[in-house]
C-alpha positions as CSV (number, residue, x, y, z in Angstrom):
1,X,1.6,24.3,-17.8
2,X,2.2,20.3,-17.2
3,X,0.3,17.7,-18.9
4,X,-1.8,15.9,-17.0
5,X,-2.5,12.2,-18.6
6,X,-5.3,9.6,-17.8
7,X,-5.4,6.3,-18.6
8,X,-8.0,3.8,-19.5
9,X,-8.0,0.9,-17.3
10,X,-6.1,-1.8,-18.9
11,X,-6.7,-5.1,-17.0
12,X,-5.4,-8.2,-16.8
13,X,-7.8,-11.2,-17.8
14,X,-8.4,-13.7,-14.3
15,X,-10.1,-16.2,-16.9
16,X,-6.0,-17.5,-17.4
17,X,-6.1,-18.9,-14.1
18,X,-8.1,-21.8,-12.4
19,X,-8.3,-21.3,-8.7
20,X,-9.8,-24.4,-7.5
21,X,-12.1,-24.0,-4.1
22,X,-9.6,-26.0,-2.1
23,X,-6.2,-27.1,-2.2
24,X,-4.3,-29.8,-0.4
25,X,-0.9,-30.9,0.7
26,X,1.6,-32.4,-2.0
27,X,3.4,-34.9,-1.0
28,X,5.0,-37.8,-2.4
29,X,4.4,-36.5,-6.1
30,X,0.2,-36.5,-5.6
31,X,-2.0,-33.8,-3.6
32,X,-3.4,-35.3,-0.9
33,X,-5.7,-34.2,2.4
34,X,-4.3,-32.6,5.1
35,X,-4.6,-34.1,8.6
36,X,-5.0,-30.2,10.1
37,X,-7.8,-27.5,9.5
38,X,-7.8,-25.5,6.8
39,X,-7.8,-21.9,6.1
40,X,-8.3,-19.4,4.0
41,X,-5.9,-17.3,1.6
42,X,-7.5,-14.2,0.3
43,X,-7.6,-11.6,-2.3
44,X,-5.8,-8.7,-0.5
45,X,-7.0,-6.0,-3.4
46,X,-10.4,-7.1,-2.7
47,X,-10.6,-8.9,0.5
48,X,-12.7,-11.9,-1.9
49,X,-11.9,-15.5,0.0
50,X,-10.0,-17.2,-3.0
51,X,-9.7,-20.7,-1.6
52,X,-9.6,-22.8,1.3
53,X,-5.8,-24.7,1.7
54,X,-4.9,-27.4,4.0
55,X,-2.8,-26.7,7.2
56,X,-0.2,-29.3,7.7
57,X,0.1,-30.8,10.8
58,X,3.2,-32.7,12.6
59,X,1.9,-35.8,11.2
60,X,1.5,-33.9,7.4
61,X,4.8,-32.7,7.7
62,X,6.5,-36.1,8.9
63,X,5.1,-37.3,5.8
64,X,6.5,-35.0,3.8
65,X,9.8,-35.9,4.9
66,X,9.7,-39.6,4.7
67,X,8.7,-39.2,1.2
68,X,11.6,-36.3,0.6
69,X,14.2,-39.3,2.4
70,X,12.9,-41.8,0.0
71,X,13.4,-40.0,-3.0
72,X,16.8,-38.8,-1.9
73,X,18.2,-42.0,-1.0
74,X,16.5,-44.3,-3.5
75,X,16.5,-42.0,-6.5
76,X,17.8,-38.2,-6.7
77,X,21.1,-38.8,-4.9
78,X,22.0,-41.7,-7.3
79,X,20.7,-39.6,-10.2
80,X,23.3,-38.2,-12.7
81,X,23.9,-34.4,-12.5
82,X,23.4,-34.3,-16.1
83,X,19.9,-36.5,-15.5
84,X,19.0,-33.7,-12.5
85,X,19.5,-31.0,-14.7
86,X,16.5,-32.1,-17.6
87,X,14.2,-32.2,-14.7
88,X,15.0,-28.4,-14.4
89,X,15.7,-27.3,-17.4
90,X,12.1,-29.2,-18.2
91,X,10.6,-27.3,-15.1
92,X,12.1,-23.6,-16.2
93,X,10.8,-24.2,-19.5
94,X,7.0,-24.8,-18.3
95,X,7.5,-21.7,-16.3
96,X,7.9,-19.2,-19.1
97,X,5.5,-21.3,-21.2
98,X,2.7,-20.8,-18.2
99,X,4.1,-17.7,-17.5
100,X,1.7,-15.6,-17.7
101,X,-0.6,-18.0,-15.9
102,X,1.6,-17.6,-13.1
103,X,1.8,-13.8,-13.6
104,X,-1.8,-13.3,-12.8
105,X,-1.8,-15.8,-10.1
106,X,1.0,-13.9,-8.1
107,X,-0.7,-10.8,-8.3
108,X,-4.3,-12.1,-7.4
109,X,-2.7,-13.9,-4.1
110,X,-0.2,-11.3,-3.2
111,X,-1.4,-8.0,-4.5
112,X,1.4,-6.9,-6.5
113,X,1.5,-5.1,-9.8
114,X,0.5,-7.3,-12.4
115,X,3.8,-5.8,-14.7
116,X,5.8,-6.7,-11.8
117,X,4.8,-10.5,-11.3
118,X,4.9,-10.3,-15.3
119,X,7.8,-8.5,-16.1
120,X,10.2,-9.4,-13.2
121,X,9.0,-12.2,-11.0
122,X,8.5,-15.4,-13.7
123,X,11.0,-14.2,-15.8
124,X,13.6,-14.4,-12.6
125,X,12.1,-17.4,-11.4
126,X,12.8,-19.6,-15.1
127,X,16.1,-18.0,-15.5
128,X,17.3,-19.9,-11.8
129,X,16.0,-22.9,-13.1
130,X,18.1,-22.8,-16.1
131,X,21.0,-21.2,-14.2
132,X,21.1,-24.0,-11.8
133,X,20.2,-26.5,-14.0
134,X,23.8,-25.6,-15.6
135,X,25.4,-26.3,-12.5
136,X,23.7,-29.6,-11.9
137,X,26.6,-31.7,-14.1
138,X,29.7,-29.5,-13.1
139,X,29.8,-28.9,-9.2
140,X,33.5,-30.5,-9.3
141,X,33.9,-26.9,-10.1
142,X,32.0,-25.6,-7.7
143,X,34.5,-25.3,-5.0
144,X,31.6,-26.9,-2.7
145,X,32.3,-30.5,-3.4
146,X,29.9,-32.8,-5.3
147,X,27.7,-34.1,-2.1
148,X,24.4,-33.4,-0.9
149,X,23.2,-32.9,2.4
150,X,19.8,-34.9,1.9
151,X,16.4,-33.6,2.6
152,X,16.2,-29.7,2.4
153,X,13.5,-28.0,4.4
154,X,12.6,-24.9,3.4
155,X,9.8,-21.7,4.6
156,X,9.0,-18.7,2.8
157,X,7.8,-15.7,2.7
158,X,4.7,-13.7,1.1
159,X,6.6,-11.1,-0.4
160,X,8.0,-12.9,-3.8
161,X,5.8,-16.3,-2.8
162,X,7.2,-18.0,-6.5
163,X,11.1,-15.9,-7.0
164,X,11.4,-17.0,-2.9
165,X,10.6,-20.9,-4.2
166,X,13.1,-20.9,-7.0
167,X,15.7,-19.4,-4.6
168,X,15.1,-22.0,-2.7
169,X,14.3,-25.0,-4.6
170,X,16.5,-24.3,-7.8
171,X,20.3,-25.1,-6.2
172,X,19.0,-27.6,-3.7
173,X,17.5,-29.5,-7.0
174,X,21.0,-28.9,-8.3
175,X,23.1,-30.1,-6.3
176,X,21.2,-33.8,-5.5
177,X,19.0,-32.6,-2.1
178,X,15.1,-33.5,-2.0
179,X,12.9,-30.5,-0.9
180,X,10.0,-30.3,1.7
181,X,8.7,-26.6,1.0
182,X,6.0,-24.5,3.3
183,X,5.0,-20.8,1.9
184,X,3.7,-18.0,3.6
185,X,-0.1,-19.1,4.8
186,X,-1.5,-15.6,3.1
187,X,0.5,-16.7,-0.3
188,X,0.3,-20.5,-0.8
189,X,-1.8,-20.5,-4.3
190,X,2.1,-20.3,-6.8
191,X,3.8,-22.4,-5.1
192,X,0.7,-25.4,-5.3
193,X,0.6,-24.2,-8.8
194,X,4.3,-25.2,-9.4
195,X,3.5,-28.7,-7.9
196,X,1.2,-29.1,-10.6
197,X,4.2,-28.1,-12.5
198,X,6.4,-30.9,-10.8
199,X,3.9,-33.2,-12.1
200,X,3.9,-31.8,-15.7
201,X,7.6,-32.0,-15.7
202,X,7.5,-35.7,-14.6
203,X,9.9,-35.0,-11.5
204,X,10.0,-38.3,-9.6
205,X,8.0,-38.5,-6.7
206,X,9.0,-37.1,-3.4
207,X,11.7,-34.8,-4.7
208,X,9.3,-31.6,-4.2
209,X,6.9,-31.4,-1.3
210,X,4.8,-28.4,-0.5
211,X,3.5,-28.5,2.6
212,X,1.3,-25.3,3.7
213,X,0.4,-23.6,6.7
214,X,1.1,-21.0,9.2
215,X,4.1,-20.7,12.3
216,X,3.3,-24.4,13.8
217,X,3.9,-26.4,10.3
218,X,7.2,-23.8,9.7
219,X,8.4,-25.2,13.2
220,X,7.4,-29.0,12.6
221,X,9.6,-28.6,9.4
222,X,12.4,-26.6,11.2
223,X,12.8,-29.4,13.8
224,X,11.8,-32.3,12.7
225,X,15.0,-34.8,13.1
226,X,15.9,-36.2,9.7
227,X,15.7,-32.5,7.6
228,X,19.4,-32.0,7.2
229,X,19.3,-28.3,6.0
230,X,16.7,-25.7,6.6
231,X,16.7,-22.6,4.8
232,X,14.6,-19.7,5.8
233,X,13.5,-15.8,4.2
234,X,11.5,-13.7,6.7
235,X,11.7,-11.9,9.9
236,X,14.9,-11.4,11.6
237,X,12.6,-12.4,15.0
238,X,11.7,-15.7,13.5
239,X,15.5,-16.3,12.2
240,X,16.6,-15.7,15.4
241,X,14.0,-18.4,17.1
242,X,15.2,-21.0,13.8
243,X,18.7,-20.6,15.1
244,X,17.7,-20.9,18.3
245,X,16.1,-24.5,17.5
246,X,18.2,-25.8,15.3
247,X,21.7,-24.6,17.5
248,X,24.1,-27.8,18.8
249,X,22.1,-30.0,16.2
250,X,24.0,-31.0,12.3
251,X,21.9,-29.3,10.6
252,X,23.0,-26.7,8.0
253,X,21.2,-23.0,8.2
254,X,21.0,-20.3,5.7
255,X,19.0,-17.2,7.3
256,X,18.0,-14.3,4.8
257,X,16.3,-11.9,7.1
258,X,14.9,-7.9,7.3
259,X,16.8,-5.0,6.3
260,X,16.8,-1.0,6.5
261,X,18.7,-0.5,3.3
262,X,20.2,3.2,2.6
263,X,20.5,4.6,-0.5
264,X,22.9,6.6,-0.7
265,X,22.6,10.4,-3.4
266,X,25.6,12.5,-3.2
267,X,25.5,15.9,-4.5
268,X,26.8,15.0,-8.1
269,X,24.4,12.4,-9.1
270,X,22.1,12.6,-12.1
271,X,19.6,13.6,-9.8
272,X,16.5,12.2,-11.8
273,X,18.1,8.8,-12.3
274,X,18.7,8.9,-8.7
275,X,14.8,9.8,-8.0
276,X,13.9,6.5,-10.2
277,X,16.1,4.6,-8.2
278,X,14.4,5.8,-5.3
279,X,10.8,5.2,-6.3
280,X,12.3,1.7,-7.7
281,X,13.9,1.3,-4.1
282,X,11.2,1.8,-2.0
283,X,7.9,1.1,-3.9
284,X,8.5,-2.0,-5.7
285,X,6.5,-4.6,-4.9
286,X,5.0,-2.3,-2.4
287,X,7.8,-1.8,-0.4
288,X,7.7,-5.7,0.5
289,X,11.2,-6.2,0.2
290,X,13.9,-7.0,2.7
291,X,16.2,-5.0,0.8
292,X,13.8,-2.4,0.4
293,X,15.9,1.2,-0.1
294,X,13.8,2.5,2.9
295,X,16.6,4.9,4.2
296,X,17.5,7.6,2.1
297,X,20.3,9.6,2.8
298,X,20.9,12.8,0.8
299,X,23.8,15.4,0.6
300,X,22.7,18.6,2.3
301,X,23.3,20.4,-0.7
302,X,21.2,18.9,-3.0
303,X,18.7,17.5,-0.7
304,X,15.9,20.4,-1.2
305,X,16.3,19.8,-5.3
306,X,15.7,16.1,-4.9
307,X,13.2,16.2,-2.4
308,X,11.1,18.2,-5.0
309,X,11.3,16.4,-7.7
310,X,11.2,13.1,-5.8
311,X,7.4,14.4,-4.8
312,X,7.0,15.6,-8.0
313,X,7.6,11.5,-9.5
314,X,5.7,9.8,-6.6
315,X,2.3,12.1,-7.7
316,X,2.6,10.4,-10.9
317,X,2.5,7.1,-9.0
318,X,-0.9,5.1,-9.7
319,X,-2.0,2.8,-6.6
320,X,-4.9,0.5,-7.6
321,X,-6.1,-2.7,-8.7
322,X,-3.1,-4.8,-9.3
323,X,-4.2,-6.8,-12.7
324,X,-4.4,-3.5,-14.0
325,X,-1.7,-3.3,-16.6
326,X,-1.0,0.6,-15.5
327,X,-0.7,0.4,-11.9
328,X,2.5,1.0,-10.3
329,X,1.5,0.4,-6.8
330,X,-0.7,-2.6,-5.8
331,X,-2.4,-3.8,-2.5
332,X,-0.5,-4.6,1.1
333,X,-0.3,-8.2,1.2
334,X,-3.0,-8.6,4.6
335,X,-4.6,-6.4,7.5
336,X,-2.2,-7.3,9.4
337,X,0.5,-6.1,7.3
338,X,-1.1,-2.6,6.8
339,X,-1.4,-2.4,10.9
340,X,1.9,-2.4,11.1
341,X,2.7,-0.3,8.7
342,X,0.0,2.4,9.7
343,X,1.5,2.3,13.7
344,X,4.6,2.9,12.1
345,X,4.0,5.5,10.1
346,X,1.8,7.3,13.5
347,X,4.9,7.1,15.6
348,X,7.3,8.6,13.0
349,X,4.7,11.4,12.5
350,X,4.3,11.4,16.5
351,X,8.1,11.5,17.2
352,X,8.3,14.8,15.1
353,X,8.7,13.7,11.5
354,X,7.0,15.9,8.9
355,X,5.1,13.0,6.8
356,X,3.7,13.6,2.9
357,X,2.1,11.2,1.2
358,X,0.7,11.0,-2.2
359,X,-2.0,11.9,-4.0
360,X,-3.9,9.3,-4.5
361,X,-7.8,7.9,-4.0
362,X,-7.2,4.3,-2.6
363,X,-10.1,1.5,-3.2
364,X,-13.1,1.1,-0.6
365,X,-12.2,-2.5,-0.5
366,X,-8.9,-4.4,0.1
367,X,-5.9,-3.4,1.8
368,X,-3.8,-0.2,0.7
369,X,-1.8,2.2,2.1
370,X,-0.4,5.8,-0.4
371,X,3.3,6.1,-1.3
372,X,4.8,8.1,1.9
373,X,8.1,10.0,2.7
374,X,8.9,11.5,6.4
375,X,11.7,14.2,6.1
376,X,13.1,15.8,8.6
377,X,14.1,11.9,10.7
378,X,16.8,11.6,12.9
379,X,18.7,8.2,13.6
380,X,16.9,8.1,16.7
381,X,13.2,7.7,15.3
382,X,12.0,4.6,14.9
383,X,10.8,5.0,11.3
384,X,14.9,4.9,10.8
385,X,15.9,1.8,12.9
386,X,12.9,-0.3,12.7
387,X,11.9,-2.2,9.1
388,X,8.9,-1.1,7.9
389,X,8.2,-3.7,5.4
390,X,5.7,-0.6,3.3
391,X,5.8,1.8,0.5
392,X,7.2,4.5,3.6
393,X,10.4,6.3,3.1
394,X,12.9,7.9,5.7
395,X,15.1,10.8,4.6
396,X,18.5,12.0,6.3
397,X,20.8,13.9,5.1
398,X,24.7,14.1,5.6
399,X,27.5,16.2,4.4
400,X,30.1,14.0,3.9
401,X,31.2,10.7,2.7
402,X,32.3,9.5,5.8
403,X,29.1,10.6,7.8
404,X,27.3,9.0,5.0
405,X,29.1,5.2,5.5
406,X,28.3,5.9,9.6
407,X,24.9,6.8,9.2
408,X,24.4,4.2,6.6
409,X,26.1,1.8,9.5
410,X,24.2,2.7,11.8
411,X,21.7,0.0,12.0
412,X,21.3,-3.8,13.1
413,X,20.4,-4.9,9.8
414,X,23.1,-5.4,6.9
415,X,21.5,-6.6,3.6
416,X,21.8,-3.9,0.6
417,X,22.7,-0.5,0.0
418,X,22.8,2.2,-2.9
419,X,25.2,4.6,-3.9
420,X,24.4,7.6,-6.4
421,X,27.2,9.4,-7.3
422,X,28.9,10.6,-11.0
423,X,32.3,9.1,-9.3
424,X,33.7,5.6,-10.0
425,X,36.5,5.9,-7.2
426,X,34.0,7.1,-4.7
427,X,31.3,4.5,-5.8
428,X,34.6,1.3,-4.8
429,X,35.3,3.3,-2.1
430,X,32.0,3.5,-0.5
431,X,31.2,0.0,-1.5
432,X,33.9,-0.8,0.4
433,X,32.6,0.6,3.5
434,X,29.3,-0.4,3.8
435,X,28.5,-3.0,6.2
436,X,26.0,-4.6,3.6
437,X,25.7,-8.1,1.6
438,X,24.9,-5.7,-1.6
439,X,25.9,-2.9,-2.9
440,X,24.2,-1.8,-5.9
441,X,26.3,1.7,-8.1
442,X,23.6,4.0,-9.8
443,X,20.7,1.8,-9.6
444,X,19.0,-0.6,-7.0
445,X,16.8,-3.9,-7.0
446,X,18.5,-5.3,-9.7
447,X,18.9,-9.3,-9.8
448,X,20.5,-12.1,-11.2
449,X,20.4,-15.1,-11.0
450,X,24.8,-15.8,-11.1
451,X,25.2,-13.1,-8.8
452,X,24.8,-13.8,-4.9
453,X,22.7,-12.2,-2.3
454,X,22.7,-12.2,1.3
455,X,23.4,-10.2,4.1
456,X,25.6,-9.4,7.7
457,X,24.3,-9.1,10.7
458,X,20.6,-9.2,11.6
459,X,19.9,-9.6,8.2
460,X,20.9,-13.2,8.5
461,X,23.9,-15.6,6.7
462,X,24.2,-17.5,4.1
463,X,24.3,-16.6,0.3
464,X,21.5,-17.6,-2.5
465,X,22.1,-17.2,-6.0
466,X,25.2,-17.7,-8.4
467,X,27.7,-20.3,-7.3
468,X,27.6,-19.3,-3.7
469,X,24.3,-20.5,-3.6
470,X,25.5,-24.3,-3.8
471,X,27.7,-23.8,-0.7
472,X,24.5,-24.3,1.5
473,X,23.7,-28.0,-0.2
474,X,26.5,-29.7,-0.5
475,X,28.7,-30.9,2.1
476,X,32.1,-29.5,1.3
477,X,35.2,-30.7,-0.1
478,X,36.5,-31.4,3.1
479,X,33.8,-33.1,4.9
């Protein structure tokens, strides 16, 4: 007879945060009123209005950049890279000391787990401020050259509002660029939070701008003449339109974009190590990842065995609120989000796919959606091709390794995979094979901040992270 187990509700205290009833732009080293309208980021566990924030208009966002070119030319760029890096080494260590400030903050704004934001978010985000803070004094060894482009602009998205920002912000710092910054309009409240932190850390003004808004400020920003980089994490529909916009100018791009990563069990992997990696794969964060293990491909022979105790983990799975210290599963970031994700879901179902989700009671309020797997999916279905961007897993199965590598292939997208398998040769072999920016061996969703990440095809270009990162902010040794 199994042990069932309940569990008190352990939450997380809000009274560590200030949320202020309305935020503006910062820019120039001071928050100041937007030109635009404003608009509202909400609570998506709760669907409670948190605060009103400023949209940025063209006139906003021309600002910003004036103030980023001041800074750059009369100040950062002529700044030592030893003097660059106690800016942010000063700014990684305000991070873990407001860490868990931060923690709750995420997870209020964007709905994730508060053990996640906690446990995995902050500490990533301080550890590439210190990583690239290393780097500020020694890019000679970089293989990049020692030049920066100048002003950096930069738009995220809602998924990992404040890891996204240090991705971003961290190497550009480094490397002697000055940063105008827009995140996602449903996840603004971190990254106005770190400005505050700018301002703690005594970073000269106009270094850091954080402009927010919606589509119209990410296109003012995209191109407006004098950025000389842009950098952008989301859709692979909106990478395409940034390419589009920026093509025949001199502007540097680095495009991290969707994915439909497979991961990958064969038949002699340690099967329940495998089904963590799964769950890890697919349900972190929701499933709001771009490298997401949204694919899984099983061998036929073991398929049935995994597919029951896979179920078996995913009951044990506790959706809720996400300040709750024992949830595992938090809240879709907006409605919009969870349309998407529900249509999806209805036309794998309606193309034949036999869908099983789990057992779970889901809040009145807020937006939420249970832990779901379709077996039984072809290549053809569009729960296989398309990126779901939810906690919704796809199952295939193959026979061999080399139906595994084309089936894995067989998509657009190129960003991460996941091999399972007892077999070191097989595990280089495969990783040679796949078409994918990472490969992870016996685990998945694992990050560092010296390794890099990015992907092929529609998943974009470009690396971030580890000394690749610097390649996209500085202008080369031959240039």
């Amino acid at each position: 007879m199994s042990t069932v187990f309940e569990y008190a509700p352990a939450p997380e205290s809000r009274a560590i945060v200030d949320i202020k009833p309305s935020y503006g732009l910062f820019i120039d080293g001071e928050f100041v009123d937007g030109t635009g309208k404003a608009f509202k980021t909400v609570n998506p566990a709760t669907e409670e209005v948190l605060a009103e924030v400023a949209e940025a208009s063209d006139a906003d966002v021309d600002a910003a950049v004036k103030a980023a070119r001041r800074a750059y030319t009369r100040v950062w760029s002529r700044m030592s890279g030893s003097e660059r890096a106690k800016y942010l080494y000063r700014i990684a260590r305000i991070i873990q000391e407001r860490g868990r400030e931060l923690a709750v903050l995420e997870s209020i704004d964007n709905g994730k787990p508060i053990k996640e934001s906690r446990d995995v978010d902050i500490p990533v985000v301080a550890a590439h401020f210190f990583y690239y803070a290393g780097w500020a004094d020694k890019l000679k060894y970089s293989g990049y050259g020692e030049t920066p482009l100048g002003v950096a602009g930069q738009v995220i998205p809602w998924n990992f509002p404040l890891l996204m920002l240090a991705w971003k912000i961290a190497p550009a710092l480094a490397c002697g660029n000055t940063v105008v910054l827009k995140p996602a309009e449903t996840t603004p409240l971190t990254a106005l939070l770190f400005a505050e932190i700018c301002q703690q850390a005594d970073l000269p003004p106009g270094v850091v701008n954080i402009v927010t808004g919606a589509g119209d400020t990410g296109r003012a920003i995209v191109s407006h003449p004098d950025v000389d980089k842009v950098a952008f994490t989301g859709s692979t529909d909106v990478g395409k339109a940034i390419a589009r916009a920026v093509a025949g100018s001199n502007k540097k791009v680095t495009l991290e974009l969707g994915g439909k990563a497979a991961n990958i069990v064969f038949d002699d992997a340690p099967l329940d190590q495998a089904v963590e990696g799964i769950v890890n794969g697919i349900f972190f964060n929701q499933g709001h990842v771009c490298c997401a293990g949204s694919r899984l491909l099983v061998q036929e022979s073991v398929a049935d065995e995994v597919m029951e105790r896979l179920k078996r983990r995913m009951a044990t799975l506790r959706v809720g609120d996400p300040l709750d210290k024992n949830t595992d599963v938090g809240a879709i970031n907006s409605a919009e989000q969870l349309a998407k994700i529900r249509e999806l879901s209805d036309i794998g179902e309606a193309e034949g796919a036999e869908r099983w989700s789990a057992p779970c009671e889901l809040p009145s309020n807020g937006y939420w959606f249970a832990p779901t797997v379709f077996t039984g999916v072809s290549q053809a279905h569009r729960i296989a091709r398309e990126e779901i961007f939810g906690p919704v897993l796809s199952v295939l199965t193959f026979r061999t390794p080399s139906e595994a590598v084309e089936k894995a292939n067989n998509t657009p997208f190129g960003l991460s995979a996941g091999v399972w398998t007892d077999k070191g040769s097989r595990i280089l072999s495969m990783a040679n094979r796949l078409r994918a920016g990472v490969v992870w061996a016996n685990t998945f969703n694992k990050f560092d901040p010296t390794s890099p990440f990015g992907g092929y095809k529609e998943s974009g270009y470009g690396r971030e992270g580890g000394r690749h990162g610097l390649e996209a902010y500085l202008k080369g040794e031959d240039s």
